[in-house]
Each structure stands twice: as structure tokens, then as C-alpha cells.
LUMZAGU-627751 format. One record per residue (C-alpha): z, y, x; residue in three letters. Coordinates in steps of 0.05 Angstrom, whole numbers, padded with zeros to 5 digits, always signed. Each point is the difference from the previous one (the first is absolute). Layout:
BEGIN
ZYXAla ...
//
This chain:
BEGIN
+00000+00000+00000Unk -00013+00066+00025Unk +00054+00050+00020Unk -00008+00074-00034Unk +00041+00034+00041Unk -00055+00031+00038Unk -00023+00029-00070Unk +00052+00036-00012Unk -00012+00059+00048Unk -00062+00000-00032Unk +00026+00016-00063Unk +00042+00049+00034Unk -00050+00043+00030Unk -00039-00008-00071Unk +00056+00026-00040Unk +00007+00052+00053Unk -00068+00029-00009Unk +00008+00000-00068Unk +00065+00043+00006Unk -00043+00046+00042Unk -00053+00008-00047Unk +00053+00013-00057Unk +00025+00054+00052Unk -00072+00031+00004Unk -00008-00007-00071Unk +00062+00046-00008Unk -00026+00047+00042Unk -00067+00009-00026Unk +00029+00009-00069Unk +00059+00042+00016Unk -00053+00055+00027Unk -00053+00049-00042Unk -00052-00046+00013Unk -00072-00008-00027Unk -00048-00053+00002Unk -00052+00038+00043Unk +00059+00008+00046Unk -00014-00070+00020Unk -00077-00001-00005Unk -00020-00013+00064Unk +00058-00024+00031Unk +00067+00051+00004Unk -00012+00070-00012Unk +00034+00066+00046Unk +00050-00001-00068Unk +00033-00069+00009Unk +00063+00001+00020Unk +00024-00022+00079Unk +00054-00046-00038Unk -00057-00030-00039Unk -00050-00004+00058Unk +00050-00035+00043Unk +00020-00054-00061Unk -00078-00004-00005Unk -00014-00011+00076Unk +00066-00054+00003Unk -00029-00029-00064Unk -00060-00006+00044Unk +00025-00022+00062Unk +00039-00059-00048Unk -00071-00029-00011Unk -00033+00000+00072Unk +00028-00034+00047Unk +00048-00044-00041Unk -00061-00034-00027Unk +00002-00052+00065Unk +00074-00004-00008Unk -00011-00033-00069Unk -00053-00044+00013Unk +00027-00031+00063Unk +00067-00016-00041Unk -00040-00031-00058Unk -00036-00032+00065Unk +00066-00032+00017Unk +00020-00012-00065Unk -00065-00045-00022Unk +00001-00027+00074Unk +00074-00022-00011Unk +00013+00029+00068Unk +00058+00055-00009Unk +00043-00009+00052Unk +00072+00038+00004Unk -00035+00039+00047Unk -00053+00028-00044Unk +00045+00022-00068Unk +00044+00037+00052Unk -00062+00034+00028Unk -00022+00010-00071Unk +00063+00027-00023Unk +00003+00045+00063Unk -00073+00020-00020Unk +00025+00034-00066Unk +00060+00028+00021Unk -00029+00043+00049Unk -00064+00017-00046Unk +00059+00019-00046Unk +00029+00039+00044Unk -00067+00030+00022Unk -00011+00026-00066Unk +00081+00027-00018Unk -00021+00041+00067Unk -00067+00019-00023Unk +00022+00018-00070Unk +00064+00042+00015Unk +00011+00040+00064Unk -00073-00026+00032Unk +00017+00006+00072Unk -00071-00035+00030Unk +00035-00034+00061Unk +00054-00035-00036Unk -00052-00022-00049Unk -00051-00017+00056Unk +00059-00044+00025Unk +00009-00039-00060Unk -00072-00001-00009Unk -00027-00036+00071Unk +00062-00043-00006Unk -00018-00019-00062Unk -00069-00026+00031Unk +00037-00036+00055Unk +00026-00034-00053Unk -00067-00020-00036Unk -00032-00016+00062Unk +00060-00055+00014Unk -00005-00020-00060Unk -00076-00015+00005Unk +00009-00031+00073Unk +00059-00041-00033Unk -00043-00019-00064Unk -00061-00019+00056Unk +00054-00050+00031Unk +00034-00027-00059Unk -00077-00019-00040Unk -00020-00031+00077Unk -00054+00056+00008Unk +00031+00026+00067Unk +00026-00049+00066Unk 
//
């Protein structure tokens, strides 16, 4: 039987992004707004608070993309070791913290910190998933 541990970050990060887009959401609404504001993209009138929530929102759906499929990798593959949930877990807490950063006081080289560790995690992750499936010696 398989073990769903490793989909649990997954879920994490999903109901994570969701909060996020709730937040930008709020702060779309909370503004006078229009439609055309949003045409082409963000107009001069959109709030920073909303760009930001827009940009994390953003960011949320990038890069984390590889983090889910190589954890449904290892969850089909029935290869998620102890070592790859922690890695996983690790994964969202610092995207999590990435984005408290990004969405509050926004300082760009704590969240640049939490950001490339982040990827250190992914890219152990993947090296870990290439071992545990037999894909790497």
C-alpha cells in the first residue's frame, strides 16, 4: 500500500495558494477598482498591496509546479522515503515563509533567502526522487 505522507505537503502548499489568492481577492475588492483597470494586465491604479498578493499569487504557481509533480512522482512510484516528506515539508515551509515576507514587510533579501533555499530543497528532492525510482546510480 502506498504511504501518503508525501501528499500531504502537497496539499499544504495547495491550500496555501489558495489562502493567497483569497488575500489578493481582498485586495482587489477592498480598492475603487474597475474592470479596464485589469485589461491588459495591472493598471498604474492597482494598489502595491494588491500587486504584491498578485505577484506572490504568481510566484505560488511557477516554480512549485515541479515540486508537485515529483511528489505525485514518488507517490505513484511508491518511493517516498523519510527523506523526501522532510524535504517536502521543508519545501513549503520556507515557500510559506517566502510569501509572509513578500506579503508584509517585503524586504527582497530575506525573501531571496527563503526563496533559493526553497530550490535547494526541490532540487534534493528531485535528486532524492531520481535515486529512490532507480533513475540515478
Amino acid at each position: 500500500m502506498k504511504d501518503a505522507a508525501i501528499l500531504y505537503p502537497v496539499f499544504a502548499l495547495a491550500a496555501w495558494t489558495l489562502l493567497v489568492l483569497m488575500r489578493l481577492a481582498v485586495t482587489r475588492f477592498r480598492s475603487e477598482l474597475t474592470p479596464f483597470d485589469f485589461a491588459i494586465g495591472e493598471s498604474e491604479r492597482v494598489p502595491m498591496k494588491a500587486r504584491l498578493a498578485n505577484r506572490n499569487y504568481q510566484n505560488l504557481l511557477e516554480l512549485p509546479v515541479l515540486f508537485y509533480v515529483v511528489c505525485l512522482l514518488l507517490y505513484v512510484g511508491d518511493a517516498a522515503s523519510g527523506t523526501a516528506v522532510w524535504l517536502a515539508w521543508a519545501y513549503v515551509v520556507l515557500r510559506m515563509l517566502h510569501s509572509l515576507v513578500h506579503l508584509t514587510y517585503n524586504n527582497v533579501m530575506h525573501r531571496f533567502a527563503f526563496f533559493a533555499l526553497s530550490n535547494f530543497c526541490l532540487l534534493a528532492l528531485w535528486i532524492a526522487a531520481a535515486m529512490s525510482l532507480g533513475l540515478a546510480s
